[in-house]
C-alpha positions as CSV (number, residue, x, y, z in Angstrom):
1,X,-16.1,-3.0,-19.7
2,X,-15.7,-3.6,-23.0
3,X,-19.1,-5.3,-25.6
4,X,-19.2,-8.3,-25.4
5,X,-19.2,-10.9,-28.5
6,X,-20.6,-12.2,-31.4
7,X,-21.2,-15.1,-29.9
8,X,-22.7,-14.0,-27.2
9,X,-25.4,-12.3,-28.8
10,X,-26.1,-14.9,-30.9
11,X,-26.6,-17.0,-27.8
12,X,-29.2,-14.8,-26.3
13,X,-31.2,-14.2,-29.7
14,X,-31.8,-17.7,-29.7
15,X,-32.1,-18.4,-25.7
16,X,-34.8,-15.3,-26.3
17,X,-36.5,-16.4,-29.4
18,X,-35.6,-19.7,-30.5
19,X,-34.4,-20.8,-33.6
20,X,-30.5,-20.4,-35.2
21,X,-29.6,-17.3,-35.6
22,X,-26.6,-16.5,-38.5
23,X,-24.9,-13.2,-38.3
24,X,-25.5,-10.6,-41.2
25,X,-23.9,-8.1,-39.9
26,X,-22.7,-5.0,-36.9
27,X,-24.5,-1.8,-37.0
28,X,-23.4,1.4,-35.1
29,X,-26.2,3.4,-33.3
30,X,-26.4,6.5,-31.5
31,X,-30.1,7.3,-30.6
32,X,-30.6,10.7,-29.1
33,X,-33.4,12.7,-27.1
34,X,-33.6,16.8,-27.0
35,X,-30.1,16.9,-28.4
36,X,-28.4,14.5,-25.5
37,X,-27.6,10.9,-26.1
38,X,-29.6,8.7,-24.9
39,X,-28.0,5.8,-26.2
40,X,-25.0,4.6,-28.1
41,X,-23.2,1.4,-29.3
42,X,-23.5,-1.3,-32.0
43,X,-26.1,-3.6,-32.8
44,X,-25.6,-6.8,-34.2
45,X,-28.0,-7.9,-36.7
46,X,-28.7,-11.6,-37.0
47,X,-31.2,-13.6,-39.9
48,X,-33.1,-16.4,-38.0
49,X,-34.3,-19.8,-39.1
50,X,-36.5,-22.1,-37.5
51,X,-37.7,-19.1,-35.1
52,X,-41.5,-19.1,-35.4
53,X,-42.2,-15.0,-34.9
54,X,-39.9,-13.5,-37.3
55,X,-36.8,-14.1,-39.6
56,X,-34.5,-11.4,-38.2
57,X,-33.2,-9.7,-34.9
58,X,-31.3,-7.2,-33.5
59,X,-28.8,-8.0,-30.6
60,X,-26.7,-5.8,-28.3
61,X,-25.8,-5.8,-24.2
62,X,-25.8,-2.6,-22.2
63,X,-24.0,-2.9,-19.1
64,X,-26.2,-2.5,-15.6
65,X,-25.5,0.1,-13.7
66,X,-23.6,-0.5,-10.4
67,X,-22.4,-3.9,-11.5
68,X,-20.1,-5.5,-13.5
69,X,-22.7,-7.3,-15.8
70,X,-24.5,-6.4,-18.8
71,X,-28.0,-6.4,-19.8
72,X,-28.7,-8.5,-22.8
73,X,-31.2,-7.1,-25.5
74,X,-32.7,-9.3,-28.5
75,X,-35.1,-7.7,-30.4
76,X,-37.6,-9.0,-33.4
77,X,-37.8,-7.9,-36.3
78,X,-41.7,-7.4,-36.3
79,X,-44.2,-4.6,-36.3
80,X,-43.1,-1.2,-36.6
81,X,-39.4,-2.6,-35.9
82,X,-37.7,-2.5,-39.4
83,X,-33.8,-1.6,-38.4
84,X,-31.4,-1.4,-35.6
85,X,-32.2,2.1,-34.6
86,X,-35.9,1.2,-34.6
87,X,-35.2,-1.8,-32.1
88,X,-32.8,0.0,-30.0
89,X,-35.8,3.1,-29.7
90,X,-38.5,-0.1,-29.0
91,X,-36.3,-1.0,-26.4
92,X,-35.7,2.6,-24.6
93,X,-39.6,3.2,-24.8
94,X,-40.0,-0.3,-23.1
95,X,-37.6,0.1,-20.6
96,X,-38.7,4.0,-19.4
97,X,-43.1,2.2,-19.2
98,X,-41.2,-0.2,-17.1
99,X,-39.8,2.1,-15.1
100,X,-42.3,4.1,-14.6
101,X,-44.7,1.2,-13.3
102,X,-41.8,0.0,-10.9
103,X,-42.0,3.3,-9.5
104,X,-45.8,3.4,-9.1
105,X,-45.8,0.2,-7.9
106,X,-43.6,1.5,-4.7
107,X,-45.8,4.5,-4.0
């Protein structure tokens, strides 16, 4: 399945965070862990008015695993995230915690 648009993105930066977001510009990203990739694609980078948090964010969509959807991701630009490797890392980090208490959960 091929990425999905502009457009698209832009729709869930601001269904995420509120606010207008403008494109600035696409961003290719290949973040890796002992020596394998862990995950790669482009990230669209978008400025943001009228969002109350932050004046930027990175976009991308990942697709989910046995389906024929994607996963949207909208990431600030806030805290120790200052780039579209940064969010994407944020975003791995967040995902394995969740994972991990998913799993606890079921024990």
């Amino acid at each position: 399945m091929a990425e999905v648009g502009t457009d698209q993105l832009k729709a869930a930066v601001e269904s995420q965070h509120g606010g207008t977001a403008n494109f600035v510009e696409s961003v290719a990203v290949k973040e890796t862990f002992d020596g394998k990739i862990v995950w790669e694609g482009t990230v669209t980078v978008f400025d943001l008015e009228g969002a109350t948090k932050a004046t930027r964010a990175y976009a991308w969509s990942s697709p989910i695993e046995s389906s024929n959807k994607r996963r949207f991701f909208a990431v600030l630009h806030l805290g120790g995230i200052r780039s579209p490797r940064d969010a994407v890392r944020a975003a791995i980090v967040a995902e394995q915690k969740s994972s991990r208490g998913r799993k606890n959960e079921s024990q």
